[in-house]
N, C-alpha and C positions, 0 to 999 in steps of 0.2 A: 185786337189786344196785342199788346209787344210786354214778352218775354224780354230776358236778358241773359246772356250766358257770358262766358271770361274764361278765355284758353290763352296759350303761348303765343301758337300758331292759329292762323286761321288764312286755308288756301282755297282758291277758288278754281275750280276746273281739274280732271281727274286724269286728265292724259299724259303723256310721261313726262310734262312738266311738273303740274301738279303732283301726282301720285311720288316724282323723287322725291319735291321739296319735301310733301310731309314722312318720307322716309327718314330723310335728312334729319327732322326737327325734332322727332318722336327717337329716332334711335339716341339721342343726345338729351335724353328725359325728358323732354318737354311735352306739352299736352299739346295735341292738333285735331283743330275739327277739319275734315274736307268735302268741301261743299261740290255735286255736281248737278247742275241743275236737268239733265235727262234721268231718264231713270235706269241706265246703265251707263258704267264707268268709261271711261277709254277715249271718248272722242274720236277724231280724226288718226291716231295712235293705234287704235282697235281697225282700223280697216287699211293699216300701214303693213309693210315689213318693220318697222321700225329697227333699223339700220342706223348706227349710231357714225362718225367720221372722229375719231379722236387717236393720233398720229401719236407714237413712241408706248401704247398700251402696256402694260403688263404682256397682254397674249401677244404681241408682236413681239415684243423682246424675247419670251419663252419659245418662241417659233423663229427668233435670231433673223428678223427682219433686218436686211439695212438701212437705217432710216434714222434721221436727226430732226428736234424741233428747229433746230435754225434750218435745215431742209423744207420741212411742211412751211414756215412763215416767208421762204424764198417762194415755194408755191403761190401760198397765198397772197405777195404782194403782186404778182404777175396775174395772176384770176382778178383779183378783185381793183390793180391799179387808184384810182384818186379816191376808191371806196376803203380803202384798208384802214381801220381805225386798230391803231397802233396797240392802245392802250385794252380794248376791248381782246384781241386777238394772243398780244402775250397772255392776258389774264387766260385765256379761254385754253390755249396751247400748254401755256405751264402749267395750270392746275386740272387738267380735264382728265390725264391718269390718275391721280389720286383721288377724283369725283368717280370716278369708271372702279375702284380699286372700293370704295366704301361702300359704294353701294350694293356691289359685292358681297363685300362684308358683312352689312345689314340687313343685307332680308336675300328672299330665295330669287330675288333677279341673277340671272348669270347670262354672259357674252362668251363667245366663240371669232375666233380670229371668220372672219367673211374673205371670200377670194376677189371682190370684185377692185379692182385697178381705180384709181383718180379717173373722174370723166375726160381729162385730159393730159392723161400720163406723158407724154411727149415733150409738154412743157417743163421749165428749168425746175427742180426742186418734185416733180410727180412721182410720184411712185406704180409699181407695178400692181403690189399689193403690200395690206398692211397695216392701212389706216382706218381701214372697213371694222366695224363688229355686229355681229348680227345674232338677239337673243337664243339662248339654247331651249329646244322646244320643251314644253311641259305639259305635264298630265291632269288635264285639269277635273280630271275624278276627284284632288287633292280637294277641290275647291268643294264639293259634297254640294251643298242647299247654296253656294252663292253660286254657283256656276254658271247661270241665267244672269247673273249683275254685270257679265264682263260682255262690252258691246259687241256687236257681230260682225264677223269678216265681211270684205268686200269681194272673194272670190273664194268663191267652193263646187264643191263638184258633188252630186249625188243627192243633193238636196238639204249637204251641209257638212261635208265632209273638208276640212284642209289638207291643199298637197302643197308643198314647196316647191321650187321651182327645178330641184336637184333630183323630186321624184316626177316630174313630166313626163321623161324618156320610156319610164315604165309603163304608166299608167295608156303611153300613146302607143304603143309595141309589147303588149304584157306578155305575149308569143315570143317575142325574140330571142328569152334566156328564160333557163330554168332561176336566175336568179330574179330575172322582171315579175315574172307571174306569181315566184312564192312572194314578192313583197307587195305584189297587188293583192294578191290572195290576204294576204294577213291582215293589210290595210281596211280593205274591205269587211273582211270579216268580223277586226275592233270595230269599224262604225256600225254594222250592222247590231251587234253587242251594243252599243252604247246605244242605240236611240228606244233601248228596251226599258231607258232610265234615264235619258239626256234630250233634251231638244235636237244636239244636234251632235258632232264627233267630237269626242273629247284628247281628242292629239292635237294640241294647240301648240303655231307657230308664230314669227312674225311679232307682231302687235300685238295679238291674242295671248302669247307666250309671254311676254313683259310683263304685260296688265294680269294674269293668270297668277304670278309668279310677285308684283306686286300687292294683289290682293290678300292673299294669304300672310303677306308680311305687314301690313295697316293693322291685322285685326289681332296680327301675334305682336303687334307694338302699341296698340289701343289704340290707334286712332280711332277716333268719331266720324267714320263717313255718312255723310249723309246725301242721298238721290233724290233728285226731285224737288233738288232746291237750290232756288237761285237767289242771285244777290239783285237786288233794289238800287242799294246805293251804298257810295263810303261813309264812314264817319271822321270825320276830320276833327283836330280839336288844335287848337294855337300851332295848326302847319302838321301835325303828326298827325298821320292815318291811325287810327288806334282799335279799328273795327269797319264792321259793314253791319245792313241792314238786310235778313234773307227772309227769302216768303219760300214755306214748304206748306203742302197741303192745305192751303189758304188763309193761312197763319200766319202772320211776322214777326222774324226774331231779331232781337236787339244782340249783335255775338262783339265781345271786346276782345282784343286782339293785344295782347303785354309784350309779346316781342317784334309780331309784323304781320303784316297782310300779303299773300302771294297771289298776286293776277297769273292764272295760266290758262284763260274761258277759252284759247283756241285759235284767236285772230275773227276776220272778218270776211269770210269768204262767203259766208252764207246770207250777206248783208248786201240788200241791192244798191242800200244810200251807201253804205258806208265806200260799197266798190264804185259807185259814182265819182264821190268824191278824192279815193285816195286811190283808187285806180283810172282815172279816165284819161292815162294816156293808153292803158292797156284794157280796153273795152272788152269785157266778157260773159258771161249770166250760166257760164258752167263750170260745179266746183266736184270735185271727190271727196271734200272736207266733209265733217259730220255739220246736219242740219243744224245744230246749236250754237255752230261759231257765226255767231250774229255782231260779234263785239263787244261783249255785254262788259268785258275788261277794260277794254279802249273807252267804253264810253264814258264809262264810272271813273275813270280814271283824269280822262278831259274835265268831268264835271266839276273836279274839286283841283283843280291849276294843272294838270300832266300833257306835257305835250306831244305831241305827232311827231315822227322824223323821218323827213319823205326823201330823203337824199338819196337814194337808192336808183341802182340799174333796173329796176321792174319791183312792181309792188306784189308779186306771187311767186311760189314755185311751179314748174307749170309741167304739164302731161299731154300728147295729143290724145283727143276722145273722141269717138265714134257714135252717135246717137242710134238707135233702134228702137222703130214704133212698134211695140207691143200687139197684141191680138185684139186686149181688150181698148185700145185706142190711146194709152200711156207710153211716154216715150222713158227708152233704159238708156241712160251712157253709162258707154263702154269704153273700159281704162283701155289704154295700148297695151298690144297684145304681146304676151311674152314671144311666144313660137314665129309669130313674122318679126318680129322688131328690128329694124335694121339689117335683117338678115340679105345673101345674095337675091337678086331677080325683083327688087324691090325698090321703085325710088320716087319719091315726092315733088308732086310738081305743083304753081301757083295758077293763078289764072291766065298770066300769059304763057303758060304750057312749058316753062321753063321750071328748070330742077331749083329747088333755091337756098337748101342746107345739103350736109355731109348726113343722111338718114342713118348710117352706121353712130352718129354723136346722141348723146345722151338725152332724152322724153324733152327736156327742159331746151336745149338748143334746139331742135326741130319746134316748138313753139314760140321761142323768139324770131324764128326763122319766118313763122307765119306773119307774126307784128313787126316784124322788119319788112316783109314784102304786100303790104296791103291789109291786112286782116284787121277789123271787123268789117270794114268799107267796101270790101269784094270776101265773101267766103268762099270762091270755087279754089279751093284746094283739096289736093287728093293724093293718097297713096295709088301707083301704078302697077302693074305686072300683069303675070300668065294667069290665066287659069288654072293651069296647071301648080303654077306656085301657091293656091290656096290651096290645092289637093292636099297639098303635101307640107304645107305650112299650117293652114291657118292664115285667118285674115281678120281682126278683130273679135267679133262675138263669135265668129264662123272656127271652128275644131276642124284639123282636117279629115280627109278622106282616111277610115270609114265612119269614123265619127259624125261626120255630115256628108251624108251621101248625095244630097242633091241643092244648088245653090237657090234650087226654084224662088222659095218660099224669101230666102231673104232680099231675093231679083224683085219680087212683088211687092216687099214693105218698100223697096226704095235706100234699104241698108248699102247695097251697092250696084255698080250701074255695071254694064257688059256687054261689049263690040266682038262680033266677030274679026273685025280688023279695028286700027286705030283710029280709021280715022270716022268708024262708027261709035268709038267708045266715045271719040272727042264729041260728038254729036251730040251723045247722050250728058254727057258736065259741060255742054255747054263752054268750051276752048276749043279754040283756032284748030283745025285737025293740022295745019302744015308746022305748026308751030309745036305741038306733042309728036308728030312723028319724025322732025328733026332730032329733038332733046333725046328719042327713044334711040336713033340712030348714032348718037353722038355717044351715048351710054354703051353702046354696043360695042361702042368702036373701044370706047374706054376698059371695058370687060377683055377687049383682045391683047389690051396693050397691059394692061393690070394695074393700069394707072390710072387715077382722078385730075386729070390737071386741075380741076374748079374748086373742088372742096377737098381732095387729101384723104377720101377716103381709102378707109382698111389701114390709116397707118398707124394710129395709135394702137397700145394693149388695149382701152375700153373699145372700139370699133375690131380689133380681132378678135376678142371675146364672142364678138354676136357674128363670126364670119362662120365660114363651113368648108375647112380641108379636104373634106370626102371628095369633092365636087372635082379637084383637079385643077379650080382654078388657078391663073397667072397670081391673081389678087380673090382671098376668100371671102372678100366682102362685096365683090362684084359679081353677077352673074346677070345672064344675058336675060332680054326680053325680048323674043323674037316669033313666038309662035302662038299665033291667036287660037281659042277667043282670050281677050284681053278683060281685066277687071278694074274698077276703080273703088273706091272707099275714102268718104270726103270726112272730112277729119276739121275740130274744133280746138283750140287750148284751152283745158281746164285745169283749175288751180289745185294743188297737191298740197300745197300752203300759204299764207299770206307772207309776206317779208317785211311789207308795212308797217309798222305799229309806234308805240311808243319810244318816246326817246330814254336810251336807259344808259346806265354808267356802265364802268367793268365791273362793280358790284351789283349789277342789276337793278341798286336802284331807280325808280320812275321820275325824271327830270322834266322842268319845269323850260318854259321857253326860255328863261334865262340860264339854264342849265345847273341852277338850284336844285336840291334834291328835297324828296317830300320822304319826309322821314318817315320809317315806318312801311314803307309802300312799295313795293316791288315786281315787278315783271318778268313773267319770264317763258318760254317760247312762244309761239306765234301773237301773243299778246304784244310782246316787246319786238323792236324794227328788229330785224336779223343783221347779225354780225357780217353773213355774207352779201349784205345789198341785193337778194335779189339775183347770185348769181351765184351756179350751182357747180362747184368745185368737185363733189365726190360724194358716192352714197354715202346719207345717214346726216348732211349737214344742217338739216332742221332738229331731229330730234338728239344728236352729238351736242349741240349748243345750249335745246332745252335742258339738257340733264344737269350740261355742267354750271347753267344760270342758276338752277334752282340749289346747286350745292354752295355757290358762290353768297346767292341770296341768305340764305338760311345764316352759312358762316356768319356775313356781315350784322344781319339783327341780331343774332345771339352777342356777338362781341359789343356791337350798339349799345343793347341793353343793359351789359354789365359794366360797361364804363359808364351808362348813366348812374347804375347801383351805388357805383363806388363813387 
């Protein structure tokens, strides 16, 4: 049996695409249902930092940044060259402080200026810092009985506890200051308080701090969310999208939509066909996205004229991942790891045992790096170094010493391999030993000189950010690998997001192969192609675009509408 229902808005997908748009639609009176078809909200957003990239901010001006939008769009045509769409990019540049400034406004989301530099500050128009934002954490006690509705982090400690990545230093040394240990101590002690009443800790950052901070604002602005329900199909009527068709606990609902429909289900990361077909230059079957981004936007979207826009540098965003087999016989991946990542004593090598990125450049370049030197067709690729550098780093899943006192256990899953010299490590991955103990020699040599001639590492602000001064190095992004036993850790790219999708205007609207627009119908993050093709300029450049689409979106139906009125 099909119902019928008739809202403003009607948005589909709850991550910080969705959950803006209907901030957007509802703070400007309008009624909005938002539909998510999991039964917690957040999507791939909920196991994000959710790091936004929107250059000349409010907070960057209040913090007297120096920085210009004709600056950040000099950036951007040098990142993104024959991908720059002009008219997408002003729109996204000029209006993305007063989208960052409303939302604000309208409900309890708040941003914090973030320190982290352009992934490629060096280049003309980069900045040091400034263009970063990154949610301000929230208490999600606030949230009382929905608290359980907002999806779950992708990294926690204690069995559900969030730390950021500014409290690590403590949590790994909580002896070292009287001021580590009373912050561990406290920490610890709120989680241990909260799970007397909470599934799990309720000091929410990241993505969990958005979505925490966005919920509470849906349900003080009425929107209709609704979990556990997904959309079927669109409804189309002489070219205008005017609804969709949703099935919630076995039931179908007929929902009409008066000002517009908002696709934001995620992208398609979690779609085998979908990555067949619109990723098969970039072969892969491992995503971080949430398991629901199936496409279910993209396809509804195809179904009723919306077309693809595959002109893109890479159909993903991408992260190196580490797999680990389980006890019970289930494999975990594991994101790249904060405490090794690019740091000194560490560097990447391909199958033919040669180094083949600058491992100090950002998750996203170290995976093009893989698809540029053979990857899917050979995977013997591998992070290198000491033993000693896990001790005291970390190495993927691996916490360092004392935290993991012994690498037995992860020797015997087969997580990582380990030579007491190189040219047994090489034995064990299976590459040339003469050919890895060159590459290791030539690194060494490079560590003395404090130079990279190949890749330029440590010169950029992002690459010295992950360097280490203590060390004394020439160069803090370099440090030696010379004393066995030696470690390896073979490493996959996985997608952090799709960039693929629909072809959309500066308005967001969802365009037709002839670049018609379907009225009514709209896209906007991982659903709609990315503005950056595909190529990853600066933390926060997936979810910075979603935001400001969905402000864009909203603008243009509500004005739609009323010129239709009048």
């Amino acid at each position: 049996m099909t119902a019928e229902k008739t809202v403003d808005f009607l948005v589909i997908g709850s991550g910080a695409a969705g959950v803006s748009a209907a901030i957007y639609a509802a703070s400007q009176g309008k009624s909005v249902m938002l539909c998510e078809k999991a039964k917690k909200i957040g999507g791939t957003t909920a196991l994000s930092n959710a790091m936004i990239w929107v250059p000349c901010s409010d907070h960057a001006k209040a913090a007297n940044i120096d920085d210009t939008l004709d600056r950040a769009r000099t950036y951007l045509k040098g990142e993104l060259g024959n991908y720059y769409d002009e008219a997408k990019i002003d729109a996204y540049l000029d209006r993305g402080p007063e989208a960052v400034r409303a939302i604000e406004e309208h409900s309890d989301i708040k941003f914090v200026l973030a320190g982290a530099p352009d992934y490629h500050s060096s280049r003309e128009g980069g900045v040091d810092k400034g263009r970063a934002l990154s949610p301000v954490p929230y208490d999600g006690r606030k949230l009382e009985k929905d608290f359980d509705l907002i999806g779950d982090p992708i990294r926690v400690v204690l069995g559900g506890m969030m730390i950021t990545s500014s409290e690590i230093k403590h949590f790994l040394n909580p002896f070292k200051s009287t001021t580590a240990m009373a912050h561990v101590l406290r920490r610890v002690g709120r989680f241990a308080k909260d799970r007397l009443s909470y599934s799990r800790g309720t000091e929410l950052s990241g993505g969990n701090a958005f979505l925490a901070a966005a919920l509470i604002s849906l349900r003080n602005l009425g929107v209709d969310l609704r979990t556990g329900c997904a959309m079927k199909e669109l409804i189309v009527e002489d070219g205008r999208a005017v609804g969709a068709t949703l099935s919630e606990g076995g039931a179908e609902t007929k929902v009409l939509a008066r000002d517009g429909v908002v696709l934001a289900t995620g992208g398609f990361a979690a779609s085998a066909d979908l990555r067949a077909e619109i990723g098969a230059k970039h072969r892969h079957d491992v995503t971080l996205c949430a398991k629901e981004a199936e496409g279910d936007g993209i396809n509804a979207a195809r179904d009723v004229g919306g077309a693809l826009d595959t002109n893109i540098a890479s159909p993903g965003f991408w992260t190196p991942v580490s797999r680990l087999k389980n006890k019970d016989g289930s494999t975990a991946i594991v994101p790249y790891g904060w405490l090794d990542r690019g740091r000194p004593g560490v560097i990447a090598v391909g199958p033919n045992g040669k180094r083949f990125v600058n491992e100090s450049n950002s998750y996203h370049d170290v995976c093009i790096g893989l698809f540029e030197n053979g990857y899917p067709d050979d995977e013997r690729f591998f992070f290198i170094c000491e033993e000693a550098f896990v001790k005291k780093r970390g190495m993927g899943d691996i916490l360092p010493w004392p935290w993991t006192p012994s690498l037995a256990s992860y020797i015997r899953r087969g997580y990582i391999q380990r030579g007491e010299t190189l040219e047994d490590l090489a034995k064990e991955i299976d590459i040339d030993a003469g050919a890895l103990k060159s590459t290791v020699t030539q690194h060494n040599e490079n560590v003395k000189s404090g130079i990279d001639p190949d890749f330029g590492r440590g010169q950029s602000a992002f690459n010295k950010a992950l360097g280490d001064a203590t060390l004394g190095l020439k160069n803090p992004n370099l440090g030696p690998i010379q004393n066995g036993p030696f470690i390896a850790l073979r490493i996959v790219p996985g997608t952090l997001g799709t960039a693929a999708g629909l072809k959309t205007d500066a308005r967001a609207r969802v365009l037709r192969d002839d670049d018609s627009a379907i009225q009514g119908l709209y896209a906007c993050g991982n659903d709609a192609s990315s503005m950056m093709a595909g190529i990853y300029p600066g933390a926060g450049i997936t979810i910075g675009p979603a935001i400001v689409c969905a402000y864009l979106a909203v603008e243009d139906a509500i004005k739609s509408q009323s010129e239709v009125a009048a």
